[in-house]
Z-matrix of the N, CA and C atoms (Angstrom, degrees):
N
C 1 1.444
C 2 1.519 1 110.57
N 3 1.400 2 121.99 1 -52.90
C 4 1.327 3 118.47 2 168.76
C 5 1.754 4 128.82 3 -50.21
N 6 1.296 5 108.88 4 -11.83
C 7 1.377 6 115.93 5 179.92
C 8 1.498 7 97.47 6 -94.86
N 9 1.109 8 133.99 7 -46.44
C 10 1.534 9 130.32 8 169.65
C 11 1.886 10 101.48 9 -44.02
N 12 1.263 11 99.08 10 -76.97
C 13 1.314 12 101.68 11 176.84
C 14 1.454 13 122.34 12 -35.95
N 15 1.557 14 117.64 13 -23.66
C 16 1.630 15 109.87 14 170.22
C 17 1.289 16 102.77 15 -80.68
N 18 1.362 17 102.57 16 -21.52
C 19 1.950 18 97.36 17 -161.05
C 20 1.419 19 97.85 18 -57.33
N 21 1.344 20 106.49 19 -47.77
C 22 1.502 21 129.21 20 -167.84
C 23 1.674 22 124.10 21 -39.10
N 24 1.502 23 89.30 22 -44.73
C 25 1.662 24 101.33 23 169.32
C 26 1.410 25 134.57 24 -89.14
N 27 1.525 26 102.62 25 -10.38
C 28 1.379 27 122.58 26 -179.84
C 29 1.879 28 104.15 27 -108.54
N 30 1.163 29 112.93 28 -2.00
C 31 1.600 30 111.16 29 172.01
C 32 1.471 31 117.30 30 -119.27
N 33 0.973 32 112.36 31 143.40
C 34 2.288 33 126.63 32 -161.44
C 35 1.558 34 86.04 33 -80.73
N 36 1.113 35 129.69 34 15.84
C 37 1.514 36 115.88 35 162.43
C 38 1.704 37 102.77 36 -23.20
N 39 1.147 38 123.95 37 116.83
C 40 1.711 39 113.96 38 161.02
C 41 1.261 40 125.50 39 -67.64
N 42 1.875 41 132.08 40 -19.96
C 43 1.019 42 131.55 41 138.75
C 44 1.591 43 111.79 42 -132.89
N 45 1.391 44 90.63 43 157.68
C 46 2.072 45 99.33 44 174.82
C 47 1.050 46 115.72 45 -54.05
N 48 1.399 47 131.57 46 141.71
C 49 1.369 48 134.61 47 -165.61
C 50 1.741 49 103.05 48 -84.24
N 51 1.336 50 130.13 49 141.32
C 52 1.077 51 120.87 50 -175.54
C 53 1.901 52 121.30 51 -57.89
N 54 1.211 53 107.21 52 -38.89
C 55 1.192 54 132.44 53 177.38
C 56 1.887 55 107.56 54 -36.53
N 57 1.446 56 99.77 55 -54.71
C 58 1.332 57 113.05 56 -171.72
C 59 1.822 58 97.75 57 -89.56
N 60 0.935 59 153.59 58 16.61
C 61 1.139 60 158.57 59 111.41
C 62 1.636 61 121.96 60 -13.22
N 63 1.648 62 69.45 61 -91.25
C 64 1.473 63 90.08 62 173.56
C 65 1.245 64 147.60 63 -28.40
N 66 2.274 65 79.76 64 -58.22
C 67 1.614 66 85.88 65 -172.31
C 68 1.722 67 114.13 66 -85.49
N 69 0.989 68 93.22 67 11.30
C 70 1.521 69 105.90 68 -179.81
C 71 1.326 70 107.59 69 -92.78
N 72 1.482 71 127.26 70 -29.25
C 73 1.062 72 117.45 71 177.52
C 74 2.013 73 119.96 72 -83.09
N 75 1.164 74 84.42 73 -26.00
C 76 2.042 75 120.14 74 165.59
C 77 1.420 76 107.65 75 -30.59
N 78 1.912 77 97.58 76 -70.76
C 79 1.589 78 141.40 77 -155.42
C 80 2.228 79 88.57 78 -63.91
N 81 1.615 80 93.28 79 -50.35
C 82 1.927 81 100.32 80 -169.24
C 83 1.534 82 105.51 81 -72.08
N 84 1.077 83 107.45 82 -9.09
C 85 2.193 84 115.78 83 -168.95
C 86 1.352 85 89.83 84 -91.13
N 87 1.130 86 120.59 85 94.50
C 88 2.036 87 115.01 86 176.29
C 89 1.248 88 100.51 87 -171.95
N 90 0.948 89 124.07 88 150.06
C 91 1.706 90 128.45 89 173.82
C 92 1.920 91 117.47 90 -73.74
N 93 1.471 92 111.14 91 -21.55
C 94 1.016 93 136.06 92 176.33
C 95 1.900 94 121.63 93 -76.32
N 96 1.188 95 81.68 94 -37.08
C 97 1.564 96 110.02 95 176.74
C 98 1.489 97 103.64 96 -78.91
N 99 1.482 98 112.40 97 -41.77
C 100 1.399 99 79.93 98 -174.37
C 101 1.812 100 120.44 99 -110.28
N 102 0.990 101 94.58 100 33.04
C 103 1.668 102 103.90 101 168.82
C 104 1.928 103 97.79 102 -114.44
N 105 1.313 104 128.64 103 13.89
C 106 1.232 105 103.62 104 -157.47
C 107 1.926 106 102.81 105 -124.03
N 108 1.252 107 133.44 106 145.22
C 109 1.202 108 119.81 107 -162.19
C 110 1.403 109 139.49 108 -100.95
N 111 1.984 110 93.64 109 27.60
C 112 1.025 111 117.61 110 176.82
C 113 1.564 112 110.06 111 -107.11
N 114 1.739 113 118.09 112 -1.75
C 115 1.211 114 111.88 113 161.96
C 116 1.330 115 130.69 114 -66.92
N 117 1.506 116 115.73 115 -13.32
C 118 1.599 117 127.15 116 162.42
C 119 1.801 118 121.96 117 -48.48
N 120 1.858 119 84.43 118 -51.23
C 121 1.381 120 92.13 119 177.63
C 122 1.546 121 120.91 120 -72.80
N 123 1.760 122 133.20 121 -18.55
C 124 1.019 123 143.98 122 132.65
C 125 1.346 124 132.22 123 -17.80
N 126 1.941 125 109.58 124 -50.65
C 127 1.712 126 114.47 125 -165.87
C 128 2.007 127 81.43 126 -88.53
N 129 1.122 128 82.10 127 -71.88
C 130 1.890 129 75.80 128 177.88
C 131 1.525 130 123.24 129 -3.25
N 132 1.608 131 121.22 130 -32.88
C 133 1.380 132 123.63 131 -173.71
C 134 1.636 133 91.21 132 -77.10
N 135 1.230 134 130.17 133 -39.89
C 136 1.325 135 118.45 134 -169.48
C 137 1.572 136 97.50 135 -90.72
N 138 1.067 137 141.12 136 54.34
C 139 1.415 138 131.47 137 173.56
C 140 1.582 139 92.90 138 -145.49
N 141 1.387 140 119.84 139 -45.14
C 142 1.390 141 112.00 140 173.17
C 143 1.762 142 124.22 141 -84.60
N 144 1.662 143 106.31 142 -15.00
C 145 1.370 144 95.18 143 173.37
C 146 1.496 145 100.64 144 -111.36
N 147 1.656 146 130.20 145 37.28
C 148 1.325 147 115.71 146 177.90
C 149 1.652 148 98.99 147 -78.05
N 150 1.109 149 152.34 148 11.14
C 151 1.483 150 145.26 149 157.05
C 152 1.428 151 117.90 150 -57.53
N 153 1.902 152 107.55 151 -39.04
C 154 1.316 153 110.38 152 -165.53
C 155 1.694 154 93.20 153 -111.12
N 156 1.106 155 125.33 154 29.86
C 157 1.592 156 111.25 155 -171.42
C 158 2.034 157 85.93 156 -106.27
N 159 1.248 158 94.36 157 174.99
C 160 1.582 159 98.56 158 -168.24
C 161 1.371 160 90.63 159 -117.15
N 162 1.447 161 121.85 160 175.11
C 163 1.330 162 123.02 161 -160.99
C 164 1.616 163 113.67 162 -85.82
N 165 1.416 164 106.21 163 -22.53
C 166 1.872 165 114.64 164 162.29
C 167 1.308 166 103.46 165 -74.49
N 168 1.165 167 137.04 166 -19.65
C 169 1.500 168 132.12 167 166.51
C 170 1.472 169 115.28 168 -51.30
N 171 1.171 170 97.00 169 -77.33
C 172 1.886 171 121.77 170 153.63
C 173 1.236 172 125.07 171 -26.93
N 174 1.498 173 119.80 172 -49.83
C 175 1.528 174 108.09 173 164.82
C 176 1.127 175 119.79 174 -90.06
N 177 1.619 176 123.85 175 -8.94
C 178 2.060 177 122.24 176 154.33
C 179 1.140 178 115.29 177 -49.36
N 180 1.373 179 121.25 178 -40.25
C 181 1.658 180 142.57 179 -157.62
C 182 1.636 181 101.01 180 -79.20
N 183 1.465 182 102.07 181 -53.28
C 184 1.452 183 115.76 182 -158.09
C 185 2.323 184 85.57 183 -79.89
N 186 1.018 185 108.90 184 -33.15
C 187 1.440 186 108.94 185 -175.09
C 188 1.774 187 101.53 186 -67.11
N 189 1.272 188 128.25 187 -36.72
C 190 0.882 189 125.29 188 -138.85
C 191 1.661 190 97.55 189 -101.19
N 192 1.739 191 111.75 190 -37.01
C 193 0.901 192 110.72 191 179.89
C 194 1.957 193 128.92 192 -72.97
N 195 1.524 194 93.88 193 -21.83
C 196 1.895 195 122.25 194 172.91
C 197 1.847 196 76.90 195 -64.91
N 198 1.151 197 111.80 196 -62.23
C 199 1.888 198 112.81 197 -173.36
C 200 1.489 199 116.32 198 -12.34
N 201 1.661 200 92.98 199 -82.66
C 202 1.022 201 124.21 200 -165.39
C 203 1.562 202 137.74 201 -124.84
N 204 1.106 203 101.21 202 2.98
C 205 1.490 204 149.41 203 -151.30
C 206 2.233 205 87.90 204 -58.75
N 207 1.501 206 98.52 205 -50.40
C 208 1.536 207 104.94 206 -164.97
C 209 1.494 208 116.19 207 -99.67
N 210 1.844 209 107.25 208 25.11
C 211 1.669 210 120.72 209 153.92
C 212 0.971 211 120.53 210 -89.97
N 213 1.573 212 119.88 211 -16.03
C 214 1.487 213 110.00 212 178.70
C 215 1.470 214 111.48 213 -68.08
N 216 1.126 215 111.61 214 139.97
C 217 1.679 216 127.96 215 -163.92
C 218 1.712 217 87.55 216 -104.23
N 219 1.281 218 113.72 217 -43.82
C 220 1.470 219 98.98 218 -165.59
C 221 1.162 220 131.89 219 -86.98
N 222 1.399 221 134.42 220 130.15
C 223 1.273 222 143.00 221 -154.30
C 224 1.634 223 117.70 222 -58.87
N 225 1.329 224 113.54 223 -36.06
C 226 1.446 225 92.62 224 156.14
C 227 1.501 226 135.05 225 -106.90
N 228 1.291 227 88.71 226 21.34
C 229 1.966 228 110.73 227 170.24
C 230 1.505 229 87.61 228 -67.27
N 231 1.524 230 104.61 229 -71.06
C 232 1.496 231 121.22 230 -166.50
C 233 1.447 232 121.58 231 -44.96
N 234 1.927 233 94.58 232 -41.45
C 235 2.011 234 88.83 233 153.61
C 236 1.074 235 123.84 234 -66.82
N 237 1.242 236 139.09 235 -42.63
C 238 1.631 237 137.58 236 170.12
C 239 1.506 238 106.11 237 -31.49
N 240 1.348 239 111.44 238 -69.41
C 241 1.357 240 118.02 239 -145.90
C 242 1.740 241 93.12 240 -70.61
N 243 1.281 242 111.06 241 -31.81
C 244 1.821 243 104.56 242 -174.41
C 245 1.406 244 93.81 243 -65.85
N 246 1.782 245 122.66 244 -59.86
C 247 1.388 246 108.36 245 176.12
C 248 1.708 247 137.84 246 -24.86
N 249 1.496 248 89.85 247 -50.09
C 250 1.716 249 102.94 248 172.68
C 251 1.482 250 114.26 249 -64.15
N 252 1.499 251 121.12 250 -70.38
C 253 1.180 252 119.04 251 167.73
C 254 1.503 253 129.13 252 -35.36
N 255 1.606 254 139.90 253 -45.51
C 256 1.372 255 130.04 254 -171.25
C 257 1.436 256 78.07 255 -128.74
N 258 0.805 257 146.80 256 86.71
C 259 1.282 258 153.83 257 154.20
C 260 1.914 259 116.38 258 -13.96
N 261 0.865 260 104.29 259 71.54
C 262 1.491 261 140.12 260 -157.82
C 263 1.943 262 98.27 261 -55.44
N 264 0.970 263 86.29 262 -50.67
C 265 1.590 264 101.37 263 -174.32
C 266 1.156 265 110.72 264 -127.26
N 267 1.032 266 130.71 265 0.27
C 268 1.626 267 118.13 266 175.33
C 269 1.812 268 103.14 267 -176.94
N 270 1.525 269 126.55 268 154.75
C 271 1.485 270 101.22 269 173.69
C 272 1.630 271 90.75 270 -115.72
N 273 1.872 272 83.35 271 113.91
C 274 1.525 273 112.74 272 -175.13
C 275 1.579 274 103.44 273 -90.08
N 276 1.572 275 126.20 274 -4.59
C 277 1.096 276 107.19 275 -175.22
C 278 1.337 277 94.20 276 -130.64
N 279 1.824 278 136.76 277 -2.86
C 280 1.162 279 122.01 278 159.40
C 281 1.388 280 134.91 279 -4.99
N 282 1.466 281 122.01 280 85.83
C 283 1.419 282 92.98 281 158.21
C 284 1.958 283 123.36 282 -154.35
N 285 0.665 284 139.06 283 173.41
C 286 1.644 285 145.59 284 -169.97
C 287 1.694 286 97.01 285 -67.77
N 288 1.358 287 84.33 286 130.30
C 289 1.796 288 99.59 287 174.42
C 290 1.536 289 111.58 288 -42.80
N 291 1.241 290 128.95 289 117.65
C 292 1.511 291 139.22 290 145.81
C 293 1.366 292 111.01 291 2.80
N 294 0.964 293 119.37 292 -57.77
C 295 1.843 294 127.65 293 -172.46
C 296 1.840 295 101.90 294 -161.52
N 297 1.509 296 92.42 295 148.33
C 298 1.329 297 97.77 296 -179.67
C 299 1.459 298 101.41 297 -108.08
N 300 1.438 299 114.83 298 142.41
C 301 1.585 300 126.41 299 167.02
C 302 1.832 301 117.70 300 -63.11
N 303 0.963 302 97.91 301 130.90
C 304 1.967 303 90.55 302 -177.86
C 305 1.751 304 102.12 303 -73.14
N 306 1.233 305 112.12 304 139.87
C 307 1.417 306 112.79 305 172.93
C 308 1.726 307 96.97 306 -67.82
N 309 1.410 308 105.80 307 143.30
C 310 1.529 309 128.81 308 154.61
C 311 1.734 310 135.57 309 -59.09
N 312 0.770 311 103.16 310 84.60
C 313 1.837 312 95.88 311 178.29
C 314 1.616 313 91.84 312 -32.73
N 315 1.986 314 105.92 313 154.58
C 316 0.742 315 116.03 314 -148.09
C 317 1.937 316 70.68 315 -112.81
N 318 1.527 317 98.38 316 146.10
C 319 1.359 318 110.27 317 -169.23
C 320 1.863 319 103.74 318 -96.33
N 321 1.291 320 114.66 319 146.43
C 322 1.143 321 121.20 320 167.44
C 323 2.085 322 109.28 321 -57.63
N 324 1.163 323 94.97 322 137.18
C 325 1.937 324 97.47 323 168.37
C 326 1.086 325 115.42 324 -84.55
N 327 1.591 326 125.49 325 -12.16
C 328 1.584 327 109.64 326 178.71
C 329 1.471 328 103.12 327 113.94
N 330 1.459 329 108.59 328 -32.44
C 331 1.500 330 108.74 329 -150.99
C 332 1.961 331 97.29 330 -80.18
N 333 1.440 332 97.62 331 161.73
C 334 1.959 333 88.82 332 177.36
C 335 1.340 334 98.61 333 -119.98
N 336 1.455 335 98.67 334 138.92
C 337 1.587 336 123.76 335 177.95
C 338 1.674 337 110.61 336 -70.84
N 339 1.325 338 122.76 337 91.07
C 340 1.273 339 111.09 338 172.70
C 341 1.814 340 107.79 339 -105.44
């Protein structure tokens, strides 16, 4: 997975492939993962490629981190993930709602206008 993940930063992909998303987010969901202090270097992939991530990327990330976001034990996991979440230095996970809801015509009450 980490060799994808280099590919990732070293290739003009115009966006991240969903696949590698995922399994990255898969790879950080572990009990192992999150006491360990290479999961920093993990969130980091979504902080430097949030330009090319798509906006369902962004709300997996942003889902995953509300998830699980407050197991990381390790101190600069725990900076990552605050980075990602309030976007500390940059908004790396900014992005436009998934789908927009259609507004509702506004319904009659019944009542009569005299």
């Amino acid at each position: 997975m980490l060799q994808v993940m280099a590919a990732a930063t070293k290739n003009d992909w115009p966006k991240i492939p969903d696949e590698v998303v995922e399994r990255l987010l898969t790879l950080l969901r572990n009990e192992e993962m999150y006491k360990s202090p290479h999961a920093g270097h993990v969130l980091h992939f979504f902080e430097f490629e949030s330009p090319r991530l798509t906006d369902r990327q962004k709300w997996l990330c942003i889902g995953f981190l509300n998830a699980h976001g407050d197991q990381f034990s390790d101190v600069h996991s725990q900076q990552v993930v605050t980075e990602l979440r309030y976007g500390l230095y940059g908004d790396y996970l900014k992005r436009s709602a998934p789908f927009t809801l259609p507004s509702l015509p506004v319904r009659n009450s019944g009542r009569r206008k005299d």
